[in-house]
N, C-alpha and C positions, 0 to 999 in steps of 0.2 A: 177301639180302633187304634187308637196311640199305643194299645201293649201288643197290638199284632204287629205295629209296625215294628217295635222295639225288641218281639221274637224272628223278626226277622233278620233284625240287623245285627241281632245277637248268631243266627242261624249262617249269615253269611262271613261272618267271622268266623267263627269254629271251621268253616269248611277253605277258608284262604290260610289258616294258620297249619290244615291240614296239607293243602297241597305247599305250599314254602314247606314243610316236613318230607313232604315227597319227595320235593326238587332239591334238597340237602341232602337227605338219602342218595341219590342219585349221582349228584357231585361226588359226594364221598367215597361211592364205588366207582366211579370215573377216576376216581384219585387215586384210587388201590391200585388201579388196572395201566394205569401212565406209571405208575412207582415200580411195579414188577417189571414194566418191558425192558430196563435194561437189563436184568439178568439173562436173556436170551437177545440181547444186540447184538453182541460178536458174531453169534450165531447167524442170523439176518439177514446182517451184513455181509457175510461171504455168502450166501443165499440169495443177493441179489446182487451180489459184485459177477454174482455165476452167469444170473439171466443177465443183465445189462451186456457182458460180451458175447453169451449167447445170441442175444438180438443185437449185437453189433456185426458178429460172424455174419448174421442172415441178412442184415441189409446190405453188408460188401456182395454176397451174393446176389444177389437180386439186383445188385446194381452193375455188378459183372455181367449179369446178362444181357439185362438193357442195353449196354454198351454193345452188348455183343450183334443185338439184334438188330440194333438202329447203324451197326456195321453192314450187317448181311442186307438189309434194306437199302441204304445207300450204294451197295455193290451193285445189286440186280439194278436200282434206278439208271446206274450208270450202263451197265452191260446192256440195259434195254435203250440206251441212248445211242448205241453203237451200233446193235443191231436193229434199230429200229427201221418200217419201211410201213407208208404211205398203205398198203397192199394186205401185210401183216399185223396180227394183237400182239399188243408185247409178250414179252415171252413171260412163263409163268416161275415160281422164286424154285420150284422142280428141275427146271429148264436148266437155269441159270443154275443149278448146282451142278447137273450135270455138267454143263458146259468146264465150268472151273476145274470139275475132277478129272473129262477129259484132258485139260490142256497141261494139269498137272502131271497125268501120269507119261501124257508125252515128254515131257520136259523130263522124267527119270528115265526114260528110256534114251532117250537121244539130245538133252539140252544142256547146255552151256554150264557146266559144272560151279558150284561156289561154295565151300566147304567155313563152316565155322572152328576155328581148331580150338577145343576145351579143355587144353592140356595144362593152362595157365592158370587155372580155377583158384589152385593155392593158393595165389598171392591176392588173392579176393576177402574181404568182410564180408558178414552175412550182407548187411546191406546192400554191398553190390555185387553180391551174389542177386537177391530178388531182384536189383534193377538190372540184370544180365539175364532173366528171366522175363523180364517184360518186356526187353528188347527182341529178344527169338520172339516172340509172340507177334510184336509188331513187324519184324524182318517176312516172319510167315503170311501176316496179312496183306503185306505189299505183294509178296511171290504171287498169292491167288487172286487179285486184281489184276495183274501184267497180263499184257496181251502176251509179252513172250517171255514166259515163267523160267526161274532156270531152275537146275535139280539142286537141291539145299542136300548137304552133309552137313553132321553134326557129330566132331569125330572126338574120340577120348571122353565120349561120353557114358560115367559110370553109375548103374544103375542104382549104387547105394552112397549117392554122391547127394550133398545138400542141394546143386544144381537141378539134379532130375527128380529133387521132392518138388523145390521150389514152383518146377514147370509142370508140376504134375496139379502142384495145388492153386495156382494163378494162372493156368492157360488153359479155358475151357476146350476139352477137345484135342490136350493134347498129344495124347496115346495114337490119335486118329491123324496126325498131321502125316501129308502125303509126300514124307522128306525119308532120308536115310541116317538111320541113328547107329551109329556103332563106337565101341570101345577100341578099335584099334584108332594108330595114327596115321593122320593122311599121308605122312610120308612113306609109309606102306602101302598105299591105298594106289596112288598115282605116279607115275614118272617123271623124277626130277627137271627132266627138262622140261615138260610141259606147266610146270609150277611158277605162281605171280604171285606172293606172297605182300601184301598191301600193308605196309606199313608208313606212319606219317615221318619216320625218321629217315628212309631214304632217300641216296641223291636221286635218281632218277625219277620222271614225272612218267603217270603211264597215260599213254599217248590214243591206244585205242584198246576195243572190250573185241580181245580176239575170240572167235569162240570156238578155236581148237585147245583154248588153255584153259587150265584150273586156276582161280582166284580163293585167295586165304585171306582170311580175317582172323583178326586175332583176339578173342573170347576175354575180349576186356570193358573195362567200363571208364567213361573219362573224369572219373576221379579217385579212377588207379595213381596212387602217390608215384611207384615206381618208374620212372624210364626207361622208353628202348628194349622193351622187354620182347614182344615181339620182332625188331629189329636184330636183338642178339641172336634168337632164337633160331631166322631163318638165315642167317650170318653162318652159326655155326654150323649149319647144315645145308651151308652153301649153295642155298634157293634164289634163283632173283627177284628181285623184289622192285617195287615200284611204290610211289607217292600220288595222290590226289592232286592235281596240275592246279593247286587252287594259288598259289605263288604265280602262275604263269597267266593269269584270267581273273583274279582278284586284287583286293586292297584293303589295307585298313581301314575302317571306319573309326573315325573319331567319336567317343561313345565317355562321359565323364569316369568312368571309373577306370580308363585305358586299358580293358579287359581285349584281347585277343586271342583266340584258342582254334588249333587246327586240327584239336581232336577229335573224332567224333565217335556218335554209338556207331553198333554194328549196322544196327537198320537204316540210321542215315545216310552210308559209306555203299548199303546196299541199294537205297532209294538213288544214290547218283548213279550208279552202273546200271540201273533197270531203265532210267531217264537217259543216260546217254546211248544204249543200247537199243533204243524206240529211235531218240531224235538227232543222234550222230552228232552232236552242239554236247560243248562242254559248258557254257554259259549255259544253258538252260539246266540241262542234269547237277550243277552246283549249283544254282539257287532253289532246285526241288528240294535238294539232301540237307543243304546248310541252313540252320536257322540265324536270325539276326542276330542270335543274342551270342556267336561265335566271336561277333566284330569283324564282320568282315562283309564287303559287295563287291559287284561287279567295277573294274577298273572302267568300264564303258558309261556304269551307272555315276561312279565318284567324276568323270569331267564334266558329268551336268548339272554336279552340287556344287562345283568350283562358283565362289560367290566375286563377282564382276566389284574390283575393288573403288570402281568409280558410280557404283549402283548406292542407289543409297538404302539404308539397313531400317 
């Protein structure tokens, strides 16, 4: 009994010393195999430097769309809030395209002309090259909300220009936008006298959104170093020109870093003309266009911040 026990315990030895023999084995070609990967890391390494922006490309995609989607969703939500009626089912997001493309294509046939002039590109960085790019983009998505759309030009626009890759590769759709793209300039394009050339440097403030004139914007972004650039521009081609009345209807807001700026995007400049052009109110189409972080509000709004010096704090 006691020597089977002791061929046993002899039995279980021999077979634990074999697998510890196994599991070094093992180690050791684990060891080989971590010791050779770096002679193929460089390699690897730009092998997955590739995927990693590969899969960054596609989730900017996919989230472009999203964006885009929960765009086109909020439009119809909205378009179905206008036409909706007690009697009628909303309308369906078919409906609502249509509707947007008829009211666009009215608006090139007969509506209130507003030209972007892209003749200043040059003095643009890439930078604000794309963010001049994502501004037409948002400019266009205002035009197809507006009840009363106007016709968008897009002028000295060159087809092998960084501008029109830019828009080509961040604006879904945009080959398809229902605007006028051309390489000439709009001073060819239009009648000097019927030209407003909207610049922040003028004196004059403009007063109403006639809709026998053309309106110019000038293809900048507001953290173009340069000034008066579209100012010189329509100066020397003796255009008149007019200012956003925000001096004659605002105020400074006292803000810690005493930051004040009356520049604005294109889109912005265009969200107050589509706002003042629905609601004939220059207070409301400047607080639609300007954001807060301009420093600035309404002078109506600053005498009800005025703090009552015998109130107590």
């Amino acid at each position: 009994m006691e020597k089977a026990l002791h061929d046993d315990c002899c039995y279980a030895d021999g077979e634990s010393k074999r697998n510890d023999a196994a599991v070094a084995d093992l180690l050791d070609f684990l060891r080989i195999d971590v010791e050779l990967e770096p002679v193929s890391a460089d390699r690897e390494e730009t092998s997955c430097s590739k995927n990693v922006m590969r899969k960054q490309r596609n989730w900017e995609r996919r989230l472009e769309l999203k964006k885009s989607k929960r765009k086109e969703e909020k439009q119809r939500k909205k378009l179905n809030r206008q036409y909706k009626d007690v009697n009628e089912p909303q309308l369906s997001k078919r409906i609502i395209k249509a509707i947007t493309k008829e009211r666009l294509e009215e608006a090139r046939a007969a509506g209130l002309c507003l030209c972007v002039d892209l003749s200043m590109t040059d003095c643009l960085s890439a930078k604000e090259i794309s963010r001049l790019a994502g501004q037409i983009r948002r400019l266009y998505g205002s035009n197809k909300k507006a009840l009363q759309p106007f016709h968008i030009f897009l002028t000295e626009f060159k087809e092998d220009s960084l501008l029109y890759k830019e828009c080509v590769r961040m604006n879904d759709g945009f080959l398809n936008y229902l605007i006028d793209v051309t390489e000439e300039s709009w001073f060819h394009l239009f009648p000097s006298e019927d030209v407003i050339y909207l610049t922040p440097d003028a004196s004059e403030a403009l007063e109403y959104v006639e809709e026998d004139k053309v309106y110019i914007l000038g293809g900048l972004v507001d953290e173009t170093i340069q000034k008066k650039i579209s100012y010189m521009r329509a100066k020397e081609l003796g255009i008149q020109m007019a200012r956003l009345p925000i001096d004659e209807y605002m105020v400074k807001r006292p803000n810690p870093k005493n930051f004040h700026s009356k520049i604005l995007a294109i889109n912005q400049v265009f969200q107050i003309l589509l706002t003042f052009r629905d609601t004939k109110d220059w207070t409301k189409a400047l607080v639609a266009g300007i954001p807060p972080g301009k420093g600035y509000m309404l002078a109506s709004a600053a005498s009800t911040d005025v703090i009552n010096p015998h109130e107590e704090l």
